[in-house]
TORTI-175439 format. One record per atom (N, C-alpha, C, O): z, y, x. Coordinates in steps of 0.1 Angstrom, whole numbers, plus 5000, padded with zeros to 4 digits. Example, Ala and Ser with C-alpha at 12.3 -4.5 7.8 and 13.67 -1.06 7.14 Angstrom:
507849435132
507849555123
507849675132
508549675142
507149785128
507149895137
507950005129
508050115134
END
This chain:
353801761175
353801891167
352501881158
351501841162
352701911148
351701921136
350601951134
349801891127
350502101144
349802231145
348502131154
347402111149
348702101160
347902051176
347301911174
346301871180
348101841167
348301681163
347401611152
347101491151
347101751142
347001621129
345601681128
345301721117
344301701142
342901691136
342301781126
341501731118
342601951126
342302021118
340402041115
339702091106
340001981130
338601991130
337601951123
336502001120
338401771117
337701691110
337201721096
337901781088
335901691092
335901761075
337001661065
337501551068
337001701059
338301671051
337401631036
336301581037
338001641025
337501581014
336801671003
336301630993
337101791010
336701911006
337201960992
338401930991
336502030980
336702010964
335801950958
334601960962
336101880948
335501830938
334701880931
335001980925
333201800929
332001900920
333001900907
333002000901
333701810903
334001840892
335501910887
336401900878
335201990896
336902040894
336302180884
335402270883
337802130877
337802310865
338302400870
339202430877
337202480864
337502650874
338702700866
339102680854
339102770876
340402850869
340502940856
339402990854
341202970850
341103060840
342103180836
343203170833
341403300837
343003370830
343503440843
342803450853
344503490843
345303560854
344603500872
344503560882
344403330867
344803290880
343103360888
342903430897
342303310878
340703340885
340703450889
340303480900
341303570878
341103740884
342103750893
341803860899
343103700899
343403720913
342803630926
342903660938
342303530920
341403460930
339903530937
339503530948
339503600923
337803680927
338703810933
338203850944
340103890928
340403960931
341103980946
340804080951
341803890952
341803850969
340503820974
340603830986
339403790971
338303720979
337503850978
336803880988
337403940968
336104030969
337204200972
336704300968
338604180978
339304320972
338504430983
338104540979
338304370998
337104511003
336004530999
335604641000
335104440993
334004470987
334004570974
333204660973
335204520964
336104650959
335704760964
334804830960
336604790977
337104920983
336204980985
336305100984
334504900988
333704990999
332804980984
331605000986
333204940966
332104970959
333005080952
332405100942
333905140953
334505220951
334405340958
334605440952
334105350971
333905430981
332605490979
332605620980
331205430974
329905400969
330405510955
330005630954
331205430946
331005520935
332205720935
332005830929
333005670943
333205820946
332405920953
332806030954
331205880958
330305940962
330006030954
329706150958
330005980939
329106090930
330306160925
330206150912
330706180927
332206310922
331906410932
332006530929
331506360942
331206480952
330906640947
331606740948
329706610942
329206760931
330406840925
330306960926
331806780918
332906800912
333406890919
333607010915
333606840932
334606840945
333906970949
334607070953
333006980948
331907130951
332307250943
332807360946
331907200931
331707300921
333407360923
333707470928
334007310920
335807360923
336107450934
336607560936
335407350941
335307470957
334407610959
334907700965
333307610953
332507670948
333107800936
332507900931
333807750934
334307810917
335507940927
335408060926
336307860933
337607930933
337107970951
338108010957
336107970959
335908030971
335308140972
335608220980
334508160963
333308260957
334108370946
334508320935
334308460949
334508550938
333508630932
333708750928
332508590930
331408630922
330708590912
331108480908
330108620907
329308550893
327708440904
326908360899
327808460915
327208380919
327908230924
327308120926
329008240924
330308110925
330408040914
331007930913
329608130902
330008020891
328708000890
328707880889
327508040891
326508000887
325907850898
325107760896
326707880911
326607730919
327407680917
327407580924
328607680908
329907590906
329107510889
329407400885
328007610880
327607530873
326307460876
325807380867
325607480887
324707390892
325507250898
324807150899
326607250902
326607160910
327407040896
327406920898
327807110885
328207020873
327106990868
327306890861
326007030868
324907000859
324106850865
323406770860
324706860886
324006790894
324806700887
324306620879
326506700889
327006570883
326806500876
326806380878
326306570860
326206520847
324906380851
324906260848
324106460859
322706370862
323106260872
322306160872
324106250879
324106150887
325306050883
325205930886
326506120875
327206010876
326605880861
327205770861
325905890853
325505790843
324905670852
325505560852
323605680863
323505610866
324105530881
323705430887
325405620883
326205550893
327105470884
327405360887
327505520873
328605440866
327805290862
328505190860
326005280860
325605170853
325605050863
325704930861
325605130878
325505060891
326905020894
327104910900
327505070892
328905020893
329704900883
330404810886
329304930873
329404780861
328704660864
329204540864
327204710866
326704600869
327004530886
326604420890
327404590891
327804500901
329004430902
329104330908
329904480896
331504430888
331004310882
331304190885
330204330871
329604190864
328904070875
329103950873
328104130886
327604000899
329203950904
329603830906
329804030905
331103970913
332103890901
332703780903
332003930890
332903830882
331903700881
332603600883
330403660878
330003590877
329503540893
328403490893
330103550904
329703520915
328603500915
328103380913
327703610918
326503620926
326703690937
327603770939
325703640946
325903700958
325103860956
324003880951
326503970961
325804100963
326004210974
326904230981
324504290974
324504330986
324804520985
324104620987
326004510981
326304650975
326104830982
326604930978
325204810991
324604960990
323104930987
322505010981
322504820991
321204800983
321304780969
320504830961
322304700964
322404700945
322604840939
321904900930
324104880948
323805040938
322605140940
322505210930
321905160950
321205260951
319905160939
319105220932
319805080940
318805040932
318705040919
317805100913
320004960912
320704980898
320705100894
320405120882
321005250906
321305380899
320005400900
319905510896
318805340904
317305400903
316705360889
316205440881
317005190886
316505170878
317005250866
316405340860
318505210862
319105310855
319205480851
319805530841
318705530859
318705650857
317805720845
317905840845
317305680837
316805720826
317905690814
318805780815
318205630806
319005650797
320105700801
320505790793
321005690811
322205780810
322005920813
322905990810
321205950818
320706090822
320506160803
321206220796
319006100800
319106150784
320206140780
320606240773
321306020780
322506020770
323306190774
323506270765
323606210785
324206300791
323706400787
324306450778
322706470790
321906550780
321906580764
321806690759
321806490759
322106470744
323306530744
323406640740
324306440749
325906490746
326006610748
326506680739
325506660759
325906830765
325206920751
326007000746
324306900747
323706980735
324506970725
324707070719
325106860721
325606820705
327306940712
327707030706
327906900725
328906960721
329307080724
330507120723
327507190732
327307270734
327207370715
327707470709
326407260712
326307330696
327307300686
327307350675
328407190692
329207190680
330807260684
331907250677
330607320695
331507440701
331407590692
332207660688
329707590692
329007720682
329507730674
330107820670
329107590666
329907610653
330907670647
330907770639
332307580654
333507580651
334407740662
335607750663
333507820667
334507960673
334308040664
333208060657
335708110663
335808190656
335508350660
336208410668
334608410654
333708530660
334308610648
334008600637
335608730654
336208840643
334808900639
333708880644
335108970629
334209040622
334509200624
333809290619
END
């Protein structure tokens, strides 16, 4: 029998330093079977920050007061601040995994979203102003 017989223990010839890496479809299903729970659990990581979302909604339609909106808009304002630098942590570690580095994904993202957290925070801010005032603009206020 095959299974028992033909010495699976022995090292074998292994791969070749000089073998061509794959290209194209085949590599993104190759990184994509080898890393797919690392995936799951950096997906898991970045649904984290929707949380605030998940609030504010709850918050919005549980509360029938003007106090339900005013913590349904605190908890968007928390979003606006957190998800820039979870999104920068989340690219950049998509980019370690296509370029195989080894990564240690609740220490990368909480790190990446530390270092990160200055520019997407101002970008996010900027935007909220430009389309806070270019809302102003364009409503039409009867006379």
């Amino acid at each position: 029998m095959g299974l028992f017989g033909n010495h699976y223990e022995r090292a074998g010839s292994g791969i070749a330093k000089n073998a061509p890496k794959k290209k194209g479809i085949f590599r993104f299903f190759e990184i994509f079977g080898r890393k797919f729970w690392k995936l799951f659990e950096l997906n898991l990581l970045y649904f984290l920050s929707f949380l605030p979302v998940i609030g504010a909604v709850a918050l919005f339609f549980a509360v029938d007061s003007q106090l339900g909106t005013i913590l349904a808009a605190a908890c968007l304002v928390l979003f606006a601040v957190i998800i820039g630098p979870a999104t920068a942590a989340h690219t950049k570690i998509l980019k370690n995994f296509i370029m195989e580095k080894p990564t240690f994904l609740a220490h990368e993202f909480s790190t990446r979203s530390a270092q990160n957290s200055s520019m997407p925070v101002l970008s996010a801010c900027w935007t909220a102003c430009w389309r806070a005032a270019s809302r102003r603009h364009f409503t039409c206020i009867p006379a």
